[in-house]
N, C-alpha and C positions, 0 to 999 in steps of 0.2 A: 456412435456409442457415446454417451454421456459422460464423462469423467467428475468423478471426486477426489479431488484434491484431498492430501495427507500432509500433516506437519509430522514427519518422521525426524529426532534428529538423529547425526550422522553414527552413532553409536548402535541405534535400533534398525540402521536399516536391514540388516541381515534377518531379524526379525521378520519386519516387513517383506516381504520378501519372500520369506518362505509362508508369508501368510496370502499371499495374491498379490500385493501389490508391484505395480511395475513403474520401472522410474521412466520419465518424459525427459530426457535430455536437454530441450528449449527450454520446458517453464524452471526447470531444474529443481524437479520436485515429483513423489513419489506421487501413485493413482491408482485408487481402483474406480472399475466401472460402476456408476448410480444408479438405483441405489445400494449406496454399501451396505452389508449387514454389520448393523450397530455395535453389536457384540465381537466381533473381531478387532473393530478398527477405534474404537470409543477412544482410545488415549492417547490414538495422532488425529482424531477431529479437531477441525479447525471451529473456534468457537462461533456459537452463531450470531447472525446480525439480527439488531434492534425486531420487535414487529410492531414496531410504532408508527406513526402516520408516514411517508412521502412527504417533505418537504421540499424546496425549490431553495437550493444554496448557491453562491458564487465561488467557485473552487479560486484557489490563490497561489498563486507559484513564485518562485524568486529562480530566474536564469544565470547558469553557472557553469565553466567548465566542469569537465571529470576529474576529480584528481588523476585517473588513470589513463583515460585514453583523451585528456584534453578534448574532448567533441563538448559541441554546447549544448546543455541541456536543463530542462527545468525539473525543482523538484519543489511538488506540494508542503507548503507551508501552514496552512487552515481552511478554513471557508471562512465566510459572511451569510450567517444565516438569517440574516435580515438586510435590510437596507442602509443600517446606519454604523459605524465602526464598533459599536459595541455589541454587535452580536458575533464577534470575531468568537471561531471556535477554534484554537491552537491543532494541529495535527499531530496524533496520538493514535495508540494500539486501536483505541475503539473508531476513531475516526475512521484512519485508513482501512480499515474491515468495512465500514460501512461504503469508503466509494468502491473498492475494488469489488462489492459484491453488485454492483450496478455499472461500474465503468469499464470497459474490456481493456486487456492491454493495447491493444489493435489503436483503440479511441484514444487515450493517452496518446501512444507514439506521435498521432496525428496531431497533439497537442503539442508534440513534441516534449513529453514527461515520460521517464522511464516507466516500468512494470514496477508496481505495489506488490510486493511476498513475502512472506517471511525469510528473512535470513539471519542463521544461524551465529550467535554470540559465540565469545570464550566460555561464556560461564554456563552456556550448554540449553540458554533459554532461546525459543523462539521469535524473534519481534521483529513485525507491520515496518516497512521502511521503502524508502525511495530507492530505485536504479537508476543510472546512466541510461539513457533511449538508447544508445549505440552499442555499449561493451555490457552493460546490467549489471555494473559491479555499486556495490548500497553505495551511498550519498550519504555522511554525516550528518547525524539530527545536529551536533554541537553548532560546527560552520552552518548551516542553512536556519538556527536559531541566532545565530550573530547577524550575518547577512539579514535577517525580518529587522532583528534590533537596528541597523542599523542603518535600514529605509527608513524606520519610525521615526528616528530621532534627527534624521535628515528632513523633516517633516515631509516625510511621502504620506499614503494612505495605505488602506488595507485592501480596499476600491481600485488603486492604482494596480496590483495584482493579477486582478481577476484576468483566467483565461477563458472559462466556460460557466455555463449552469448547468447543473445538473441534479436530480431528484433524485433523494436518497433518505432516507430511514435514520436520524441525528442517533445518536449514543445519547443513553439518560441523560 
């Protein structure tokens, strides 16, 4: 059976809940079976990705402890949607929507990069963010934008980075 993923936050789930949805305890996140009916579940969809060409990008990571469980892992920093450093595209809500809706977690792991999911802020918003491969607890955008900054100005590259390519549908 097919799953659709739900951005429930933790306030609605009882909501959810008594609407069909059932939580998955791994990806740590509610589901009903695809397709869902649009009408019950419209305001935990997750928003959709691009339907713009397939392009061929070089994903980017910077290798880090966990803060929590110290295992080493990497977590997505951009792509290179070109060949030369200035097609660097920074990782953001839209990006990460767009690899995780082509990169499995499974494929990551092997990369050794946590799972891409929404996880839940204080301020009750949803947001696209890196896991740990080992424990899945988020990665800081703050530290893992210091760390980029601070390959750059070590004069690394954005090249030096890359783990994979991968095809995927860019955000506007």
């Amino acid at each position: 059976m097919k799953r659709q993923y739900l951005e429930v936050p933790y306030p609605e789930r009882g909501a959810a809940k008594r609407l069909g949805a059932q939580w998955d305890p791994q990806a740590r996140a509610w589901w009903v079976p695809s397709p869902a009916p649009a009408a019950l579940y419209a305001r935990w969809m997750p928003p959709a990705v691009g339907e713009g060409p397939l392009t061929t990008v070089r994903l980017l990571v910077i290798p880090e402890d966990c803060w929590k469980c110290s295992a080493q892992t990497s977590s997505i920093v951009g792509v290179l949607a070109g060949e030369d450093e200035e097609s660097f595209v920074p990782f953001g809500e839209e990006l990460a929507r767009a690899i995780a809706a082509v990169v499995t977690p499974a494929e990551l792991a092997l990369l050794g990069i946590g799972e891409l999911r929404p996880r839940w802020s204080r301020s009750g918003a949803a947001v696209m963010s890196n896991g740990c491969v080992r424990c899945g607890v988020v990665q800081g955008a703050a530290p893992l934008q210091d760390a980029l900054a601070g390959h750059i100005s070590d004069d690394g590259t954005y090249a030096e980075l890359e783990v994979a390519r991968v095809n995927l549908r860019l955000p506007g």
